[in-house]
C-alpha positions in Angstrom: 47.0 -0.1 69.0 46.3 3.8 69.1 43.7 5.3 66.9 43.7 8.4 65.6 40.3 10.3 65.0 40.4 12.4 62.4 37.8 15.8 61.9 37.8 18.3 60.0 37.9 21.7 61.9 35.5 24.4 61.6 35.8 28.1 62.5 33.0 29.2 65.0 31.1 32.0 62.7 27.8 32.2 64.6 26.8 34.0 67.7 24.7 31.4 69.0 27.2 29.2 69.0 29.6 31.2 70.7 31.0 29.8 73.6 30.3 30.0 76.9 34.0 30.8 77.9 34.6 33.3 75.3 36.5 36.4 76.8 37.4 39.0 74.1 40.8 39.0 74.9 41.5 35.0 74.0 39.3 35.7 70.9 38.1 32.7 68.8 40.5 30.3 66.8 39.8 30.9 63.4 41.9 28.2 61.9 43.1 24.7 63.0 47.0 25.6 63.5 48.5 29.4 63.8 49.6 31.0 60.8 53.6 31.6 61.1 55.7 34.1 60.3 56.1 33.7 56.2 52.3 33.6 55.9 52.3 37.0 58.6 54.5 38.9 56.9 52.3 38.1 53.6 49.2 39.4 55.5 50.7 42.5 57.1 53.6 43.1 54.7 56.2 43.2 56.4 58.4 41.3 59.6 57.2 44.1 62.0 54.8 42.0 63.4 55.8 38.5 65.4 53.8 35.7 64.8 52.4 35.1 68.3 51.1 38.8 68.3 49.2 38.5 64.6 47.6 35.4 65.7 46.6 37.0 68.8 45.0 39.9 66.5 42.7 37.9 64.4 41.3 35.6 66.8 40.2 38.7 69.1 39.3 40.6 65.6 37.6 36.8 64.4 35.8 37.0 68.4 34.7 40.3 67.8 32.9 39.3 64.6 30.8 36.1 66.2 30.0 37.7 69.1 28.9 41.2 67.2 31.0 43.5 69.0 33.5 44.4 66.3 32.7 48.1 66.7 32.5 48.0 70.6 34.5 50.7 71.7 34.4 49.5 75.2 36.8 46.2 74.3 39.2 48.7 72.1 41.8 48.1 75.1 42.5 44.7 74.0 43.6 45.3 70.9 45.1 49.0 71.8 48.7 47.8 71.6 48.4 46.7 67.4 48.4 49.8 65.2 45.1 51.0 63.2 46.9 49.5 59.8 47.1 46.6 61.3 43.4 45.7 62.4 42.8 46.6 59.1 44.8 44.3 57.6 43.7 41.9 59.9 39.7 42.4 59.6 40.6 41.9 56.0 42.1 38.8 55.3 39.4 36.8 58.0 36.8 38.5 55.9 38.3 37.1 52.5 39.3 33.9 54.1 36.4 33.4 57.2 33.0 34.2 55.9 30.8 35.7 59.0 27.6 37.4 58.4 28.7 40.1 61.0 25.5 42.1 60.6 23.3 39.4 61.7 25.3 38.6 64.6 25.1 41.8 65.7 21.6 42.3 65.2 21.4 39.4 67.2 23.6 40.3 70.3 21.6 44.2 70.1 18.5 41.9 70.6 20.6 40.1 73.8 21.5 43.3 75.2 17.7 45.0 74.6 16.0 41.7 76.0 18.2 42.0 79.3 17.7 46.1 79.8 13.8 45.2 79.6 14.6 42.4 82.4 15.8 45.2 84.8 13.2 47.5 84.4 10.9 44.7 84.9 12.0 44.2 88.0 13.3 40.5 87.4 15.5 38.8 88.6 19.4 39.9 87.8 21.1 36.8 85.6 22.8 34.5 87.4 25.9 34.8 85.4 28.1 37.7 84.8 30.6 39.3 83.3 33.7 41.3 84.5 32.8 44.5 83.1 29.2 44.3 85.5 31.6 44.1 88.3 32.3 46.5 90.5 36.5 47.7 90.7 38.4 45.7 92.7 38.9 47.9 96.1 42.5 46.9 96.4 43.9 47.9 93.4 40.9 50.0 92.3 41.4 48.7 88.6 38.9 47.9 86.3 38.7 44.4 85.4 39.5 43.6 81.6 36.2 43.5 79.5 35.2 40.0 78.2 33.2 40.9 75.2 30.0 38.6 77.1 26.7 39.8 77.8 25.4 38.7 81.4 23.5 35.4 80.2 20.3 34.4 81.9 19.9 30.9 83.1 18.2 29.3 80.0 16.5 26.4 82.1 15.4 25.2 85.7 16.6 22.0 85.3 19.1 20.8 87.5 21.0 18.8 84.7 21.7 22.4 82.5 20.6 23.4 79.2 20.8 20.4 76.9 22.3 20.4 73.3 18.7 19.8 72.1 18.0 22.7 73.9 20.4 24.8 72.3 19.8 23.4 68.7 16.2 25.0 68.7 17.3 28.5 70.4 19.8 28.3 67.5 17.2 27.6 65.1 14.5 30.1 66.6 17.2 33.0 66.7 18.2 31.9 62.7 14.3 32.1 61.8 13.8 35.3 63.8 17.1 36.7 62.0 15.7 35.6 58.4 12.4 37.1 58.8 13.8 40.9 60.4 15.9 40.5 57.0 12.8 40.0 55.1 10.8 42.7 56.4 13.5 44.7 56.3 13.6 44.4 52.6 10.2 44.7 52.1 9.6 47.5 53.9 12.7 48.9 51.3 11.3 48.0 48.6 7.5 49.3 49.1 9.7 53.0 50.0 11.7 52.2 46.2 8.4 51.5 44.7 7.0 54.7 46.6 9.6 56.6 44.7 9.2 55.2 41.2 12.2 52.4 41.9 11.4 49.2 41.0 13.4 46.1 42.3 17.4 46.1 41.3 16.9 48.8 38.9 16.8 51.4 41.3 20.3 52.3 40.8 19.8 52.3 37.0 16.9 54.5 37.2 18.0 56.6 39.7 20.8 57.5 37.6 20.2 56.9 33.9 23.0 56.3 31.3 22.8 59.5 28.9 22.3 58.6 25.2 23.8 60.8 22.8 20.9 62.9 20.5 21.2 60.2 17.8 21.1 57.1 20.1 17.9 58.8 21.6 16.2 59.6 18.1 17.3 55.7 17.3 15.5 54.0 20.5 12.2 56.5 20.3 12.2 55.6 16.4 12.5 51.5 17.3 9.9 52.3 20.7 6.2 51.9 20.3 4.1 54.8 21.7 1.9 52.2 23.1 0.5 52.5 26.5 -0.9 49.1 26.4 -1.8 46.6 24.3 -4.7 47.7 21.4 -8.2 46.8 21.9 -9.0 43.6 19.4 -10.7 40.5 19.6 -9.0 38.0 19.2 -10.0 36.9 16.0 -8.9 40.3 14.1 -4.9 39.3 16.2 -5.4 36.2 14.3 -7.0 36.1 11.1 -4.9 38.0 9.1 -1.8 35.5 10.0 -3.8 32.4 9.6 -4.5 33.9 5.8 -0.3 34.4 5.4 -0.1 30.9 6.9 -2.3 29.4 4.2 -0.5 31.7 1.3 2.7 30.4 2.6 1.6 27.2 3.2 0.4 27.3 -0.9 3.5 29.5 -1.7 5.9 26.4 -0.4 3.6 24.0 -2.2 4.2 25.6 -5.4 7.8 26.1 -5.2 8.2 22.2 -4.5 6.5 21.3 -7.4 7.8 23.7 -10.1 11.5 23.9 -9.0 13.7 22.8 -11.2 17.6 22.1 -10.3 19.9 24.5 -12.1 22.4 23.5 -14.0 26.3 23.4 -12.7 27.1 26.3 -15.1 24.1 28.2 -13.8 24.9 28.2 -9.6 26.6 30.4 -7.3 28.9 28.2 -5.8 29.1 25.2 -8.3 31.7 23.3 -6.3 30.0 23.1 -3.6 27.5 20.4 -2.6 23.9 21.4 -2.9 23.1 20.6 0.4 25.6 22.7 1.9 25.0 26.3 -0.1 21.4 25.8 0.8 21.7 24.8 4.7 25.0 27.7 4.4 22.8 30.1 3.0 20.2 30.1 5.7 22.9 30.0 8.1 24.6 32.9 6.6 20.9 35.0 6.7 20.4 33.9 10.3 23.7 34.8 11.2 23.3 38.5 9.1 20.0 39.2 11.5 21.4 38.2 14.7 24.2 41.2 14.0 21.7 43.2 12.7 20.5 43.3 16.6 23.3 44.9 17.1 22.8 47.8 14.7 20.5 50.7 16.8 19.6 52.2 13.3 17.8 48.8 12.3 16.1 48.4 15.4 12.9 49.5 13.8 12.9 47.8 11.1 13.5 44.6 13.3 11.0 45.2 15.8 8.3 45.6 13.0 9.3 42.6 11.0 11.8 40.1 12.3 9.6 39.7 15.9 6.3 38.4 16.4 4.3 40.4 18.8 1.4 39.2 20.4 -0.5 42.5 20.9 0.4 43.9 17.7 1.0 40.8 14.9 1.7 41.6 11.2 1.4 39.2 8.7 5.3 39.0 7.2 6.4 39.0 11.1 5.8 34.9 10.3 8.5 34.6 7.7 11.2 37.5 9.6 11.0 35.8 12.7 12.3 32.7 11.3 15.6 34.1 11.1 15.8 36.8 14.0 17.8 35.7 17.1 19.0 37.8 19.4 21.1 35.4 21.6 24.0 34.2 19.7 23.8 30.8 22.0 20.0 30.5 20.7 21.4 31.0 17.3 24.2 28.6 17.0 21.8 25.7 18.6 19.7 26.3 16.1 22.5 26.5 13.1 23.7 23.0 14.4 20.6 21.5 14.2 19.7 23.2 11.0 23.4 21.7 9.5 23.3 18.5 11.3 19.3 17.3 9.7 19.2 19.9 6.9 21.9 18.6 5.0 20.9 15.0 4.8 17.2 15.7 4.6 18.5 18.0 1.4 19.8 14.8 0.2 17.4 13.2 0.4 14.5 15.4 -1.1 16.3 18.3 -3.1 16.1 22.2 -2.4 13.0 22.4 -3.5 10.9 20.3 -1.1 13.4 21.0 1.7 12.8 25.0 2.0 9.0 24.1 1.5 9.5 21.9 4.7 11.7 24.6 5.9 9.1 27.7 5.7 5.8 25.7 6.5 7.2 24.6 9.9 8.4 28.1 10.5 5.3 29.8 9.3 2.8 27.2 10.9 5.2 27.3 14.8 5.1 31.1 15.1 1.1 30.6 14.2 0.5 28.2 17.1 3.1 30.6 19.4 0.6 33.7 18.2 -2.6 31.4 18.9 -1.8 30.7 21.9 -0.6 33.8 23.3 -3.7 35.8 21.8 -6.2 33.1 23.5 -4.7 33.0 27.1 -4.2 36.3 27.7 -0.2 36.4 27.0 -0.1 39.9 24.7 2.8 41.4 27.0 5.0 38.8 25.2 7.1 37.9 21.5 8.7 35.4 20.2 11.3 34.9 17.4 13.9 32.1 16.2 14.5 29.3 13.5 13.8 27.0 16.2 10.3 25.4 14.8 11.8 25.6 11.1 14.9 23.1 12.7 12.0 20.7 14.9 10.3 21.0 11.3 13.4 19.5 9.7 14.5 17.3 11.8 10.7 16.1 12.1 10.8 15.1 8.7 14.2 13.6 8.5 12.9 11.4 10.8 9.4 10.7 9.7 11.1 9.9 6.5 13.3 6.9 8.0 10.7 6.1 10.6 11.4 2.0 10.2 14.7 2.7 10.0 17.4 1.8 13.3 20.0 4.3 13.9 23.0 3.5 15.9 24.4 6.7 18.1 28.4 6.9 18.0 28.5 2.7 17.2 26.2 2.1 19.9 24.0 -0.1 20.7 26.6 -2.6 18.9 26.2 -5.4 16.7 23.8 -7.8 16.8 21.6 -5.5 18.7 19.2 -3.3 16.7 18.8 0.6 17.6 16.0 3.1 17.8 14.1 3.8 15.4 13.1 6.8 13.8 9.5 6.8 15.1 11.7 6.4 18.5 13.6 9.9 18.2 10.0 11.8 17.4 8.5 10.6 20.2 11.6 11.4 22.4 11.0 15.2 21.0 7.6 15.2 21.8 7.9 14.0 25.2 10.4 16.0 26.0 7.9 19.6 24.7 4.6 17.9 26.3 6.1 17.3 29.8 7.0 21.3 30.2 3.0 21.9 29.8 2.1 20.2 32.8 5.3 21.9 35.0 4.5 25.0 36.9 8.0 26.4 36.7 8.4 29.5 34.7 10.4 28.9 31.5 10.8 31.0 28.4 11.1 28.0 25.8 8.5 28.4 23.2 6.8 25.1 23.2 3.7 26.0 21.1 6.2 27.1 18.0 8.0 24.1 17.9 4.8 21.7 18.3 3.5 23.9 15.4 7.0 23.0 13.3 7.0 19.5 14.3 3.3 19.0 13.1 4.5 20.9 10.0 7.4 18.8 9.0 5.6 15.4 9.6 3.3 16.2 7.3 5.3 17.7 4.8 7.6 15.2 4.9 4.8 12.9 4.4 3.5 15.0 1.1 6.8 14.8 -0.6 7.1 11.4 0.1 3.6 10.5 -2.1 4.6 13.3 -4.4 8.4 12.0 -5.0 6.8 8.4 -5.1 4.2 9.9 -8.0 6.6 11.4 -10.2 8.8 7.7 -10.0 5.4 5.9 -10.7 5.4 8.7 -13.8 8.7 8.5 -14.9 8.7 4.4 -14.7 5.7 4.4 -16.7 6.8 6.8 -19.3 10.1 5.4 -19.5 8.4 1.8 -19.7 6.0 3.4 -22.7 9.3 4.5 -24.6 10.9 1.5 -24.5 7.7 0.0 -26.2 7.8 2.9 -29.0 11.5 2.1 -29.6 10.7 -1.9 -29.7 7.8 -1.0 -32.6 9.7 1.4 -34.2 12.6 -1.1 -34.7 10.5 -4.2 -36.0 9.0 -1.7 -38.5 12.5 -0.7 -39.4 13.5 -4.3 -39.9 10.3 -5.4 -41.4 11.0 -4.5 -45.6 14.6 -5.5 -45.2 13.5 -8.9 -44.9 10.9 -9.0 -47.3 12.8 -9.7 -50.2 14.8 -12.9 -48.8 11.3 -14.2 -48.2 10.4 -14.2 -51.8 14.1 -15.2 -52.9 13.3 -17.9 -50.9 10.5 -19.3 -51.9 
């Protein structure tokens, strides 16, 4: 029985690995078989070139690149007899097709060649292993030999038994390191000479050279730009106070509204066949949806920078209710929309418009409040924050909270007889998945604070309207109860003198 061992082959594209063998003329093999002469004439356009030559070509060009000596002009001769257009072509289908980091490689073999000119003048002793172009011209003929493209190597160990692969692992790994960290301080050194010059990081070439605004885009940005140099000196209770009196007014604004509204007749709406869950959750959809173009609109910059964000350095009170439906990432806003559809519409159901855009609005107000708390109190003024997201955690809060005994059942599953999650389940899924981020030291730019805030919000409220819709049943039972008693009186009074008279016949 013969057995076949199969690997996978794998171009040599490093110059520590290059071999010990390697002569520039052979070149390195740079794929498993030879391309032939369909897949040539695709390269170099054209039958002008035989296969066995075009193969010979890229693995001295692929050679050239391991061992860092691709602009040699020494080892030109080698490839003198294949036409400039050629090499070209050549260099660049291995560099589409055989990735090489040729700079590091020759940085690498420039190292080789320094280390060995410091050996001679040193004094020490010449390597033990040469190559023909270190060789004197051969007296007979008086040619030169043929360059091989090696540097003389210096015997890498004493031992008897050679250099081991161990051996060469770690002068692989040193060389890698020693690589990386030139590269590093390469760029560092770059970048303190960009910062020297008022070029900061990749916007060098963007500063360097500026895209010119037209005189109206200009007036537009300096009109929607603060002339602030940094943020205003306050305490942090003057940032805060004024928006914790707008959260109470909205807070008593929402309250209010839930307890006066009363729905409007068929007659009297906008879109009377339309459910009213829908025209209000497609109505705040429609408003989010207006704001996020309204990015888009340089003349209304200023307007939304002053309103629609909340900054932490300069807060204004009605930047809690515009933020709620300011996004300027359309991905932001539609994950937002779909949440506000999904819960918003049932919830509406549920509680009517009334109570729903109080839940709505507190959440809001009360996320961007906690956001503006804590970014006042730890230090964080250089930031803002906008989005419905709190005012959707709010809803979605509530819808829960509302059905918190209650087992919902995702897609079916988990089936019959088994019971699902309830709703106190899903809020504590939300909340464990905001609290965990607190304790992570990776950088994100989720506002966690904001949608804690909404959460709080909606729980509660949700919890209000409950007792308050429960109340006005209690009410409306008792009154209803009392009017059936009325109509019971008023009927044996009605019925009383009628029958009277066939008393007395009677008798």
């Amino acid at each position: 029985m013969s057995v076949r061992m199969l690997s996978r082959f794998r171009a040599i594209t490093h110059y520590m690995k290059l071999p010990d063998d390697y002569e520039d003329s052979q070149g390195l093999q740079f794929r498993k078989e030879d391309l032939n002469q369909r897949e040539v004439n695709q390269i170099f356009g054209g039958a002008h070139l035989p296969a066995p030559m075009a193969n010979k070509l890229l693995r001295i060009l692929h050679g050239r690149r391991v061992a860092g000596t691709l602009n040699d002009p020494n080892l030109q001769v080698n490839t003198a007899q294949f036409s400039a257009s050629d090499q070209r072509k050549a260099l660049a289908y291995l560099r589409a097709n055989i990735p090489v980091d040729e700079v590091i490689n020759a940085g690498l073999r420039a190292e080789d060649e320094l280390k060995l000119l410091e050996r001679e003048e040193d004094g020490e002793q010449k390597p033990v292993e040469t190559s023909p172009q270190d060789l004197p011209p051969d007296t007979a003929t008086n040619e030169i030999p043929i360059p091989t493209g090696r540097l003389p190597r210096r015997r890498e160990s004493d031992s008897p038994y050679g250099v081991s692969p161990l051996d060469r692992i770690r002068a692989h790994n040193i060389a890698k390191r020693e690589a990386e960290e030139k590269r590093l301080e390469e760029e560092r050194k770059k970048r303190e000479e960009e910062e020297a010059l008022g070029n900061i990081g990749t916007l060098q070439t963007q500063q360097e050279k500026p895209k010119k605004l037209s005189p109206m885009m200009q007036k537009m940005v300096e009109r929607a730009t603060s002339d602030l140099k940094e943020p205003p000196e306050m305490k942090a209770w003057e940032r805060l106070l004024p928006q914790a009196i707008m959260t109470v007014l909205i807070f008593a604004g929402c309250a209010a509204y839930a307890i006066v509204y009363t729905p409007p007749k068929r007659s009297e709406r906008l879109w009377p066949d339309i459910p009213p869950a829908a025209a209000t959750c497609l109505a705040l959809v429609g408003i989010n949806l207006t704001v996020w173009v309204s990015w888009r609109l340089p003349p209304l910059w200023a307007l939304l920078n002053r309103y629609f964000i909340v900054v932490a350095a300069t807060p204004r009170p009605f930047q809690l209710i515009g933020a709620i439906f300011s996004h300027q990432n359309f991905s932001h806003a539609m994950l937002n929309m779909v949440g506000l559809w999904f819960f918003g519409t049932r919830l509406h159901d549920e509680i009517g418009r009334g109570n729903f855009l109080a839940i709505y609005f507190a959440s809001g107000a009360l996320g961007f409040m906690s956001s503006l708390a804590r970014l006042v109190l730890t230090d964080g003024l250089i930031y803002t924050t906008l989005g419905a997201s709190g005012a959707v955690y709010g809803v979605i809060a509530a819808f829960f909270w509302l059905h918190r005994y209650d087992e919902f059942k995702l897609l079916g599953y988990p089936p019959d007889p088994m019971s699902g999650p309830q709703g106190l389940a899903f809020i504590g899924l939300i909340l464990g998945l905001h609290i965990l981020p607190l304790f992570s030291k990776k950088a994100h730019n989720i506002d966690i604070p904001s949608h804690l805030g909404g959460i709080l919000a909606g729980v509660v409220g949700a919890d209000l309207v409950k007792k308050h819709m429960d109340e006005r049943a209690r009410v409306r039972a008792e009154r209803l109860k009392t009017m059936g008693t009325l109509e019971g009186v008023v009927q044996v009074k009605e019925k009383g003198p009628e029958k009277a008279p066939q008393t007395a016949a009677g008798r």
